[in-house]
C-alpha atoms as one frame of an Amber mdcrd trajectory, in Angstrom:
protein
   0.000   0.000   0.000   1.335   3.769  -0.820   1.811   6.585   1.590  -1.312
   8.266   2.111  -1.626  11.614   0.639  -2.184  14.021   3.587  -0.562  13.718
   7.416  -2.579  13.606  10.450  -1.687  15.396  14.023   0.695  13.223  15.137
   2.533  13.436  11.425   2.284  16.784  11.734   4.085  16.921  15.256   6.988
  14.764  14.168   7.703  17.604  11.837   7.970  19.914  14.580   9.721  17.325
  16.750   6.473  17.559  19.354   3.792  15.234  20.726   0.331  15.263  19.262
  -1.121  17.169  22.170   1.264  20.021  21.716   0.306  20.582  18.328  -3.478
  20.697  19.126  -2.331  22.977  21.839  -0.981  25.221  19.389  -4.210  25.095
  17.312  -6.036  26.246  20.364  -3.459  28.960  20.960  -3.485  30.031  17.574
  -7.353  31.684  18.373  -7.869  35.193  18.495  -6.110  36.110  21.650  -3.989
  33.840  22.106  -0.452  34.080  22.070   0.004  32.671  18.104  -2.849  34.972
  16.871  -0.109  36.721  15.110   1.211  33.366  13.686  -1.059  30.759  13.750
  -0.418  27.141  13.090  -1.203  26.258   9.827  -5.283  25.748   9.352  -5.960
  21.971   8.169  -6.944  21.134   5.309 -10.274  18.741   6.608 -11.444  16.993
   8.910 -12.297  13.427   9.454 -14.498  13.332  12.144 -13.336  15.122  14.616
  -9.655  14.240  13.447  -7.889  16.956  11.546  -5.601  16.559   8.606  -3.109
  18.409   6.319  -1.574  17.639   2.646   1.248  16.381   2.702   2.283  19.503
   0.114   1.926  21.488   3.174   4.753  20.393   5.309   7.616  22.789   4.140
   5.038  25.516   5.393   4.300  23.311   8.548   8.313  23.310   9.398   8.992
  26.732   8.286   6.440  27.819  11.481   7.725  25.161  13.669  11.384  26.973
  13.142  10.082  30.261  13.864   8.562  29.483  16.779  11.886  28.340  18.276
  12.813  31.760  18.115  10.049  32.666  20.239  10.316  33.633  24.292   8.240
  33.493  26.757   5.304  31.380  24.705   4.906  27.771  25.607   5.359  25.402
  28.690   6.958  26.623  32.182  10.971  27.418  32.124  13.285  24.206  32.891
  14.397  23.992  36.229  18.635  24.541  36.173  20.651  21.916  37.934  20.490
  21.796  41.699  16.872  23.006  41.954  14.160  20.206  43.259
């Protein structure tokens, strides 16, 4: 059987290097409001159910906002504890 022609979350998230949940965190976050409303992550392309997918044309664009994210402060999870604090 051949690769199927669009990616689902988790696809999308190993693009990104993420889980699953992170990326439909960043959905959410992408709303108006939210801390990506300036960048939001990449709309899908459908829907299966409740499941959202993207074309697999679409994952240069999916990487490109992946990288400049990683240029981003202050946005995301809480800061990582530095050695010697419990």
């Amino acid at each position: 059987m051949g690769e199927a022609p669009f990616m689902d979350t988790k696809a999308v998230a190993a693009l990104g290097g993420v889980q699953a949940a992170t990326v439909s965190r960043y959905r959410q976050r992408s709303k108006s409001g939210g801390p990506y409303e300036s960048d939001p992550f990449p709309e899908p392309d459908g829907v299966n159910g409740k499941w959202p997918w993207w074309n697999l044309s679409r994952a240069e664009e999916i990487r490109e906002w992946f990288a400049r994210q990683q240029d981003r402060s202050g946005v995301g999870g809480r800061p990582r504890k530095s050695a010697g604090q419990g």
